[in-house]
C-alpha positions in Angstrom: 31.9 2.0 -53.3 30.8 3.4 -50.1 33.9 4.8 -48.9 34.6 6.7 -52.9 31.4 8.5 -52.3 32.0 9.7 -49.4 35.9 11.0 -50.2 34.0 12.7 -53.4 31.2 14.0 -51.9 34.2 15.5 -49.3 36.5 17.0 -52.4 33.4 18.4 -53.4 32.6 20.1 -50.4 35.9 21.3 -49.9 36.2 22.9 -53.5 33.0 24.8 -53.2 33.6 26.2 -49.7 37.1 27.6 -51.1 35.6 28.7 -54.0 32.7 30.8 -52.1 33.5 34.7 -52.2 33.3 35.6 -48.8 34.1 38.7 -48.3 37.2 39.2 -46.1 37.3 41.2 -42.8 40.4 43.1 -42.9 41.0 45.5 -39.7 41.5 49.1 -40.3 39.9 49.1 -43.9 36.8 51.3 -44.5 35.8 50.7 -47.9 33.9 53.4 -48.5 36.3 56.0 -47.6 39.2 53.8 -49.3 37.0 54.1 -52.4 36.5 57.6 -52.0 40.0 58.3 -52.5 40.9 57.7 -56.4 44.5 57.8 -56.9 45.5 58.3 -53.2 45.0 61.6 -53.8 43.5 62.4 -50.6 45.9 60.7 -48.5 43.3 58.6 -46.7 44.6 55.4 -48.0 47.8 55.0 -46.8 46.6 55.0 -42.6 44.3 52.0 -43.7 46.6 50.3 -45.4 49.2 50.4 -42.5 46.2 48.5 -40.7 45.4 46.2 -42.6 48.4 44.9 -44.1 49.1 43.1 -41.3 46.2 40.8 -42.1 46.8 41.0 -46.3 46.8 36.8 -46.0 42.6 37.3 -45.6 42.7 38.4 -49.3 45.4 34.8 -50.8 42.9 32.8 -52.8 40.3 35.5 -53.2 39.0 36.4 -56.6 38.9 39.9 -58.5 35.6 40.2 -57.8 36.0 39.9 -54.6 39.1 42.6 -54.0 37.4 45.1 -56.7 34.0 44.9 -53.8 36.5 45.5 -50.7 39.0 48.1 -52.8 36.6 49.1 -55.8 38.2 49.3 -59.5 42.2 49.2 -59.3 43.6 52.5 -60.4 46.3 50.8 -62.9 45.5 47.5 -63.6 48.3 45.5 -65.6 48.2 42.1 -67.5 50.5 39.9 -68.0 50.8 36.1 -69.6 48.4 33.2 -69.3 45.7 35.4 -67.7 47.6 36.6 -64.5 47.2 40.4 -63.7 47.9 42.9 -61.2 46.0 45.7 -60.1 47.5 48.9 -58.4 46.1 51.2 -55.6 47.7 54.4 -55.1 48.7 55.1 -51.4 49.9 58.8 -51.3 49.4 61.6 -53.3 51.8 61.8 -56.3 52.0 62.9 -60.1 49.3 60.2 -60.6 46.6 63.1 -59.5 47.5 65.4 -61.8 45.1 65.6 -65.1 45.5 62.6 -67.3 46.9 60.2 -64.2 49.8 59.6 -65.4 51.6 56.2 -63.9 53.6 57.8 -60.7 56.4 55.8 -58.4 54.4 57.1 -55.6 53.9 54.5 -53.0 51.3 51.8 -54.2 49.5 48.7 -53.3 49.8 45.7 -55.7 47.5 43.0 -55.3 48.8 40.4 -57.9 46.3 37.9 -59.0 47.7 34.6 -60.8 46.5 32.6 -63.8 43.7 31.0 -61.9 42.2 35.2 -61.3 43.1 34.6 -57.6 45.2 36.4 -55.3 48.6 35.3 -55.2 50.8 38.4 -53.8 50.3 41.6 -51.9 53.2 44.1 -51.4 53.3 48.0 -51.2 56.2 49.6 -53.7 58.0 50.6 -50.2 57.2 50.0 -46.4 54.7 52.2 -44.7 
């Protein structure tokens, strides 16, 4: 009885330290100036990016929440069955800055979050 405690009382602690929201350290992202730049329409996205896609497996597991306080609010966000979702982050300037933002093929980061609203994938539309 002992010994079932314990192994509960462990899958316990492991789910809730997984689940916690901590926020991830990824080199070469300012968030501030990241969020300055709506659309990628100041071109200061795409030099951070560069950086810190080379550490994008900090952000597997993480929630929305959690990318929307690193990134701020997606500039395209895109649902798809059973809850799983994708937002976009323009990197480069493009026909997305012009009034109305329309959708553009411009070079953009996809952070794809699956039916459990965590990270599952993160790509750019082509390499940087």
């Amino acid at each position: 009885m002992l010994l079932f405690r314990l192994s509960l009382l462990s899958v316990n602690l492991l789910l809730f330290a997984s689940c916690s929201r901590s926020r991830p350290v990824l080199p070469g992202l300012d968030s501030a100036v990241w969020r300055q730049d709506a659309y990628g329409c100041r071109n200061l996205r795409a030099p951070q990016a560069k950086s810190f896609l080379k550490a994008k497996e900090q952000l597997y597991g993480k929630t929305t929440a959690t990318v929307e306080e690193l990134l701020g609010r997606p500039d395209e966000e895109e649902l798809a069955e059973q809850t799983e979702k994708t937002y976009y982050y323009y990197l480069v300037p493009g026909p997305q800055c012009e009034p109305g933002h329309q959708r553009s093929a411009a070079n953009k980061l996809s952070i794809h979050f699956g039916a459990l609203g965590t990270v599952t994938e993160v790509l750019t539309g082509s390499p940087l």
